[in-house]
matplotlib code that plots the C-alpha trace (Angstrom):
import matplotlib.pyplot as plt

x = [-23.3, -20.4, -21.8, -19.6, -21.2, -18.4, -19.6, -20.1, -16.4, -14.7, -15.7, -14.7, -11.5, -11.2, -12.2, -9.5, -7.1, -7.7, -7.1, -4.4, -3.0, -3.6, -2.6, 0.3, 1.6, 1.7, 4.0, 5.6, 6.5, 7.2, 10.0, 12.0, 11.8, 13.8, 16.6, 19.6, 21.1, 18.6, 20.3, 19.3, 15.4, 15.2, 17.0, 15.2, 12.1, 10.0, 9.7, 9.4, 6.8, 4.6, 5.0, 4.7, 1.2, -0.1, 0.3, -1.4, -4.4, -3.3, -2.7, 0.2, -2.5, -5.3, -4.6, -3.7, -6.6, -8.4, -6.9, -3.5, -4.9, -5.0, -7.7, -9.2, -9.9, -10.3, -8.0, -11.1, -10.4, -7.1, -6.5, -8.9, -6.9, -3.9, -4.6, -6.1, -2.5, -0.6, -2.7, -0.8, 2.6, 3.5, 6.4, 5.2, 2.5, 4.9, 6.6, 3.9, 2.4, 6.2, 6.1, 3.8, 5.2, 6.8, 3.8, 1.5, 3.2, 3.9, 0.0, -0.2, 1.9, 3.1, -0.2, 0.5, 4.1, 3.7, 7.5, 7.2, 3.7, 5.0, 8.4, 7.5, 3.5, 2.2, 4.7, 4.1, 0.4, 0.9, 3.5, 2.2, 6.1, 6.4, 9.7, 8.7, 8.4, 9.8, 11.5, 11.4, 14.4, 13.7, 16.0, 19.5, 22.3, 23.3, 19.9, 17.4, 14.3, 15.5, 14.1, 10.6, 12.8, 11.1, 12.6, 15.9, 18.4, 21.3, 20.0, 22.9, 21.7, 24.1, 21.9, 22.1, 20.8, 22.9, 21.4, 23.5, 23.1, 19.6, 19.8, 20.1, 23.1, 22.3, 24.9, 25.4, 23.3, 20.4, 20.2, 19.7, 15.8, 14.2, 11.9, 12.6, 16.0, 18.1, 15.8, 13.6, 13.4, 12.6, 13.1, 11.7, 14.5, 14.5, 17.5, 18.5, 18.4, 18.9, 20.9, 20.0, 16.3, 17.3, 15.1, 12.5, 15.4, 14.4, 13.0, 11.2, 12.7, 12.2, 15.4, 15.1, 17.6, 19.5, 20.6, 24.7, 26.1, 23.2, 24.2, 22.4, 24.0, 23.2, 20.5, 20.0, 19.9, 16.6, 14.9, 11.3, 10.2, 12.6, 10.5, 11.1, 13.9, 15.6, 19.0, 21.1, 21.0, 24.1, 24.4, 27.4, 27.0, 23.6, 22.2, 18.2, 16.5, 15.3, 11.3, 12.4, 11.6, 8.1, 8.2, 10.3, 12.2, 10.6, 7.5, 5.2, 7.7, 6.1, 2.9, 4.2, 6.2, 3.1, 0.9, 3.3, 3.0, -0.8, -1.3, 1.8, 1.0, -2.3, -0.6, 1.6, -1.1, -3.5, -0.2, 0.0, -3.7, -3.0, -0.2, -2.4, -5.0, -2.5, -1.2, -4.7, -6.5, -3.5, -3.7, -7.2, -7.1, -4.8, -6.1, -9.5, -7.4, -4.7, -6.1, -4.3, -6.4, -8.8, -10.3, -9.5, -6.6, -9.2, -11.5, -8.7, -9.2, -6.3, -6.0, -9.6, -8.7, -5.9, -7.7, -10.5, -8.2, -6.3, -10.2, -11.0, -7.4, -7.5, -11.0, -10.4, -7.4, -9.7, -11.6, -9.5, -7.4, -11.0, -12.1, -8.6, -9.1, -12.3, -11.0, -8.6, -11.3, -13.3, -10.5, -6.9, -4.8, -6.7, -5.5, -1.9, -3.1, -5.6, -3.5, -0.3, -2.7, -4.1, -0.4, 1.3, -1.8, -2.1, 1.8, 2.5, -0.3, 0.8, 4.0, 2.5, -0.8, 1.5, 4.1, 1.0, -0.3, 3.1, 2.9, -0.1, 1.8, 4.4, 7.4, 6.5, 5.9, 9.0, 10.0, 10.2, 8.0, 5.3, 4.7, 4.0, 7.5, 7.6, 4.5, 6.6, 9.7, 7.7, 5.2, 8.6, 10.0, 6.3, 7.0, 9.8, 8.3, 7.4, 8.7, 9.2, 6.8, 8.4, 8.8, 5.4, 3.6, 5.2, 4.2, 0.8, 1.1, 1.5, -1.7, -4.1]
y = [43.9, 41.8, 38.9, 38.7, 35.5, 32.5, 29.7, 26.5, 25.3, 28.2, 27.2, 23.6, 24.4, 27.3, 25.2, 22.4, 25.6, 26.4, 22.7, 22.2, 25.6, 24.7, 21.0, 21.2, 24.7, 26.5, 24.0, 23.2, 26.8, 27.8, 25.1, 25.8, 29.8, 29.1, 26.9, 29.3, 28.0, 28.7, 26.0, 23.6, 24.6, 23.8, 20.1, 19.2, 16.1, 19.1, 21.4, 18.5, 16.9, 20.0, 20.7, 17.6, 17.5, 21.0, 19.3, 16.4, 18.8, 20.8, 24.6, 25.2, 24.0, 25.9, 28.3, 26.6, 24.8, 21.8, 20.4, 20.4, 18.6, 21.6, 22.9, 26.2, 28.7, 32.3, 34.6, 36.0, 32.3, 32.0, 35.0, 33.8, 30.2, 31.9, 34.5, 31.2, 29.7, 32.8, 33.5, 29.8, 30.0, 33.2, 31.0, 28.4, 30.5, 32.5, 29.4, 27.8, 31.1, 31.2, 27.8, 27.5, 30.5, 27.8, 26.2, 28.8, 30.9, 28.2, 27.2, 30.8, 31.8, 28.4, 26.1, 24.1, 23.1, 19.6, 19.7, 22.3, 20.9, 17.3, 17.9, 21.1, 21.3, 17.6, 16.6, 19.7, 19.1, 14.6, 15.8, 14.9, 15.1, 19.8, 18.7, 20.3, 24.2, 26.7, 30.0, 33.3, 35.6, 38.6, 40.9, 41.3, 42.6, 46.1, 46.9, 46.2, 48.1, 49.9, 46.4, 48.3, 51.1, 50.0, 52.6, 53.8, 52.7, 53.1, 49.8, 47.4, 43.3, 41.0, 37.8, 37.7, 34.9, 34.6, 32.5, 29.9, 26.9, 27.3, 27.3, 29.7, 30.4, 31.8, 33.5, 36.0, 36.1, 36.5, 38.6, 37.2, 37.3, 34.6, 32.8, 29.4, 30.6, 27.5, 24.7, 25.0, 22.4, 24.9, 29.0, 31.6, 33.8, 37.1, 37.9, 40.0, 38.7, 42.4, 44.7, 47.9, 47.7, 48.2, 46.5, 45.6, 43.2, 40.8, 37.6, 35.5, 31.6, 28.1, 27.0, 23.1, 23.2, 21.0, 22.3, 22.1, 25.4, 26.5, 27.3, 27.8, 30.2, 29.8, 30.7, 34.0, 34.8, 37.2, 38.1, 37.1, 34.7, 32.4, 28.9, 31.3, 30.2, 33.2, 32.9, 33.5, 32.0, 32.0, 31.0, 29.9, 29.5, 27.6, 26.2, 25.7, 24.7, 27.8, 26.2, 27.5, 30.8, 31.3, 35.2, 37.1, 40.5, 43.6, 46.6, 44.0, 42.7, 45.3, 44.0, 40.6, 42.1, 44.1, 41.1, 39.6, 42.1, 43.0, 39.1, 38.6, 42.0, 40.6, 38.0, 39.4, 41.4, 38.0, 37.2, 40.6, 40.4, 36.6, 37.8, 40.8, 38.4, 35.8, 38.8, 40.3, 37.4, 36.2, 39.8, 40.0, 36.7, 37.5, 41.2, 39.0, 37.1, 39.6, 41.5, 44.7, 47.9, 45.6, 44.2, 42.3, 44.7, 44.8, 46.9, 49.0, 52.3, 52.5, 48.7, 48.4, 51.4, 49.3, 45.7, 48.3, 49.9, 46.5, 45.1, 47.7, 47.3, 43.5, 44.3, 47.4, 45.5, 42.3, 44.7, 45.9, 43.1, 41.6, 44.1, 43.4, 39.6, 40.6, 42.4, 40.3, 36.9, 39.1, 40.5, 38.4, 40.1, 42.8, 46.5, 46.9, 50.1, 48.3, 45.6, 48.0, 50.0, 46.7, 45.7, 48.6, 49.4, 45.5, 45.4, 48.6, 48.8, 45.0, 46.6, 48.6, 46.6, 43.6, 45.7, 47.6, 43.4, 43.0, 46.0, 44.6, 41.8, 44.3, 43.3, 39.6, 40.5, 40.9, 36.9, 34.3, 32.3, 34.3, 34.3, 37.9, 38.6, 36.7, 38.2, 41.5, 40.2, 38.7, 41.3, 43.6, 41.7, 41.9, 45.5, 44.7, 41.7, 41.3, 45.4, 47.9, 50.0, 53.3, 51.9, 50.5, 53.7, 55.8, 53.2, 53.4, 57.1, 57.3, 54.9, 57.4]
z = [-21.0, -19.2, -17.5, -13.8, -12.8, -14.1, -16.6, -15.6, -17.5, -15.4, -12.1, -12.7, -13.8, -11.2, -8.5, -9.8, -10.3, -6.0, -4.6, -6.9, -5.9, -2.2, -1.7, -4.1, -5.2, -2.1, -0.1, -3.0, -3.8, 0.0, 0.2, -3.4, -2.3, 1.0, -1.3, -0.7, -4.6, -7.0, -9.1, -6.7, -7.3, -10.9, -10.3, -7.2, -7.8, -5.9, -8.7, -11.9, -9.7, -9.4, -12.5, -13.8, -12.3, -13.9, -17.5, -16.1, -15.2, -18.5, -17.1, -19.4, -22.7, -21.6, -24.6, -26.9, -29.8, -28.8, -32.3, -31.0, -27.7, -26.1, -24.2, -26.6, -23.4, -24.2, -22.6, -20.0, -18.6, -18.7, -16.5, -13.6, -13.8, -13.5, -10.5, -8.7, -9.0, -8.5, -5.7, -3.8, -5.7, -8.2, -9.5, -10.7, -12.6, -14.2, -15.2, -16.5, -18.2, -19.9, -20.9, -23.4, -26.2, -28.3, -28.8, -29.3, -31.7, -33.6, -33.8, -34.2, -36.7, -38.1, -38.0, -41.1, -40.1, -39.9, -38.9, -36.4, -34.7, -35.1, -32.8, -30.4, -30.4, -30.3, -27.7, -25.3, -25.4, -24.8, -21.8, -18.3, -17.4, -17.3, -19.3, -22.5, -21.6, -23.3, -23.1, -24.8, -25.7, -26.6, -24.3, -25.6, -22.9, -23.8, -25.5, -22.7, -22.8, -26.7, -27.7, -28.2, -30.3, -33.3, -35.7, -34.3, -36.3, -34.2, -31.6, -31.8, -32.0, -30.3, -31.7, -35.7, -37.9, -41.4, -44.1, -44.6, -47.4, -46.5, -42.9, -40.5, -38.0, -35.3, -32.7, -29.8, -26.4, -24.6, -21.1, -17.9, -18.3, -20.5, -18.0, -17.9, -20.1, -17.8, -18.4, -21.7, -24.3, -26.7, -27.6, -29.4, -30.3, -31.9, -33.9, -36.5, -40.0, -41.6, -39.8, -41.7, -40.7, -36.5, -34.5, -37.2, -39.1, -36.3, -37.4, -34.6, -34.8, -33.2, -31.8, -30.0, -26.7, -27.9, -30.9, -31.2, -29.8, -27.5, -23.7, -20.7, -18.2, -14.6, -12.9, -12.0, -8.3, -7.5, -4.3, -5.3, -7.8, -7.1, -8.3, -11.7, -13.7, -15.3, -16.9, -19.9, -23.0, -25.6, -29.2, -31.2, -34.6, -33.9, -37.5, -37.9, -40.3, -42.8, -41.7, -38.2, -39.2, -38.0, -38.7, -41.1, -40.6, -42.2, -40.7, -39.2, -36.4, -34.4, -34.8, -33.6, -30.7, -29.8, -29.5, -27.2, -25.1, -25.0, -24.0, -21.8, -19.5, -18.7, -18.0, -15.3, -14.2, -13.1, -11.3, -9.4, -8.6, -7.2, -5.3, -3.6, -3.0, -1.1, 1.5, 1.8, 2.6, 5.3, 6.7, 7.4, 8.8, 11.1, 12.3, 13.1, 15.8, 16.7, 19.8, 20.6, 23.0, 24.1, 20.3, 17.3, 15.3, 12.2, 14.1, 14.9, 11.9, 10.9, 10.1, 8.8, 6.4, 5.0, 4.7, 2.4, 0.4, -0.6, -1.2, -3.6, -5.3, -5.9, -7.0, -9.4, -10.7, -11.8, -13.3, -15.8, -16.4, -16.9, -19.7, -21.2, -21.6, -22.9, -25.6, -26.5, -26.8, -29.4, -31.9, -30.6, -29.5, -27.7, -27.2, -25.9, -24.1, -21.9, -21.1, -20.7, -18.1, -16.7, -15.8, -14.5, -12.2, -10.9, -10.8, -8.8, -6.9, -5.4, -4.1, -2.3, -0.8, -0.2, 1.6, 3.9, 4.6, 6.2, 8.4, 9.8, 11.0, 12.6, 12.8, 12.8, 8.6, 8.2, 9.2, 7.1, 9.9, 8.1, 4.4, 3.6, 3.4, 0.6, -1.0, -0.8, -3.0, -5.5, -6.1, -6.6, -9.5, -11.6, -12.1, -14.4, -16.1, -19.9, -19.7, -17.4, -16.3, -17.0, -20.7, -20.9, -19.7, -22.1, -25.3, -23.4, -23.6, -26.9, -28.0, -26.3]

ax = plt.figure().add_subplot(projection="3d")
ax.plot(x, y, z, "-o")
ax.set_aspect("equal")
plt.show()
């Protein structure tokens, strides 16, 4: 049977997770979100500071093996670490959840790549400065969501890798979504290597950001998740190395797209459940003190009905997203139905709860002297992240 009651390594870290969320994070995060230029978020001392301090505490390593310095935590652990921070600042868990998929893939797929672990892996896990995170491209601009199309043919790729003198060139674009697209030291980028195989002539490569021909576009400019960096990424005739390829083109790219997926929706689902949690735990502080008819608002029914119902949400969503990481700790990566599930019910259900936390404020929730407002926006954007939900359910649908 599942054991509820948190080792002894979890609380420690989870506990060091909560005042670093608290102390930090959450003023941290509360300041960059008001920044009108989102440009201005990503080159302030604020944001490298805070996250400068996470790799110092090593959040961003907790996945990956203890014999790469990491840390070796199962994904059961990871989620818990990363509701505690979403919980105080949702951006700067997604960034840091982002920031590690250079690193692990390549001590995934590419363990005994001395060059590979030597430059991007080694250096990630020795940073205390948050300079080394990385991005993932995946999305291309007029394919979108037919990037799960494994075996239509027709999907047109706008990033193509030619073999070259035995390197690769790389060239095309990347949509406005890769986290941390504007300031990663490192990419995983899909492109095509074999047109005639559609989506499954991707091959998955390790491109450094400073490779000649790599551009960053500008930041992209979002009404939640704005400590996120999401922007562009364009590639002009960029040559790697051949040992850059980490994963080749042919019928398991699904395989490796899927597991991407089954570990990055639980993922966004912690950070959906941390969000809840946030507005739920304001709201019913606040309907203890508000007095309206004569008594505190949360004894008011209507109130008290909606304080239960986003209870048993956070709690239902935990749940699932808990059996999820379970699955995936005994036989990586898990089951892509469960997590899909796990995600699309943390996901919408936080648009909803966070939006019904605001109400209780009146029309106080919707000022930014109040930070459920915020809660609001970022819960919004989740429902779009690592997939949308109207794509997701339907690949869902069809593992049942």
């Amino acid at each position: 049977m599942i054991d509820f009651e948190p080792t002894p390594t979890q609380k420690q870290i989870l506990s060091a997770a909560r005042e670093f969320g608290k102390s930090v994070v959450h003023p941290a995060e509360t300041t960059l979100d008001r920044m009108a230029d989102p440009n201005q978020v990503h080159t302030s001392d604020l944001f490298w500071k805070v996250m400068g301090l996470a790799f110092e505490l090593g959040f961003p390593k907790m996945a990956l093996p203890e014999s790469f310095g990491g840390m070796g935590l199962d994904a059961q652990t990871t989620g818990m670490v990363w509701e505690e921070i979403a919980r105080w600042g949702p951006g700067f868990a997604t960034s840091m959840i982002s920031g590690s998929i250079v690193p692990q893939l390549i001590g995934f797929l590419a363990p005994d790549n001395r060059e590979l672990v030597d430059r991007f892996v080694i250096p990630f896990c020795e940073d205390n400065t948050g300079r080394h995170i990385s991005a993932w491209c995946s999305s291309e601009p007029e394919v979108g969501s037919d990037g799960k199309n494994y075996h239509d043919l027709r999907v047109r790729h706008h990033t193509r890798a030619v073999k070259r003198d035995g390197r690769y060139v790389i060239s095309g674009a990347k949509s406005d979504f890769p986290s941390n697209g504007g300031i990663a030291d490192a990419f995983i980028v899909f492109a095509c290597i074999d047109p005639a195989l559609g989506i499954r002539g991707s091959g998955t490569f390790v491109v450094p950001a400073d490779a000649a021909g790599l551009k960053k576009g500008e930041a992209l400019d979002k009404i939640g998740l704005r400590v996120l960096n999401q922007s562009a990424v364009f590639f002009d005739d960029v040559e790697i190395p051949e040992s850059y390829l980490i994963f080749p083109c042919g019928d398991d790219y699904p395989t490796l797209h899927n597991a991407i997926i089954t570990v990055g929706n639980l993922a966004v689902g912690h950070t959906a459940v941390g969000i809840m949690r946030a507005a739920y735990e304001y709201a019913l502080d606040h309907a203890k003190k508000r007095v309206q008819g004569g008594k505190p608002i949360a004894e008011h029914q209507l109130v008290a009905k909606r304080l239960l119902t986003c209870f048993q949400t956070i709690e239902s969503a935990r749940a699932l997203l808990w059996k999820g990481g379970w699955l995936s700790a005994r036989n990586f990566p898990g089951d892509l139905k469960t997590s899909i599930a796990a995600k699309i019910y943390a996901t919408e259900q936080a648009v909803v709860r966070t939006t019904e936390m605001m109400e209780i404020f009146g029309a106080y929730g919707m000022s930014k002297e109040y930070p459920v407002e915020k809660y609001v926006r970022d819960a919004k954007l989740l429902t779009v992240m690592d997939g949308t939900n109207d794509t997701l359910l339907i690949k869902a649908a069809s593992l049942l």
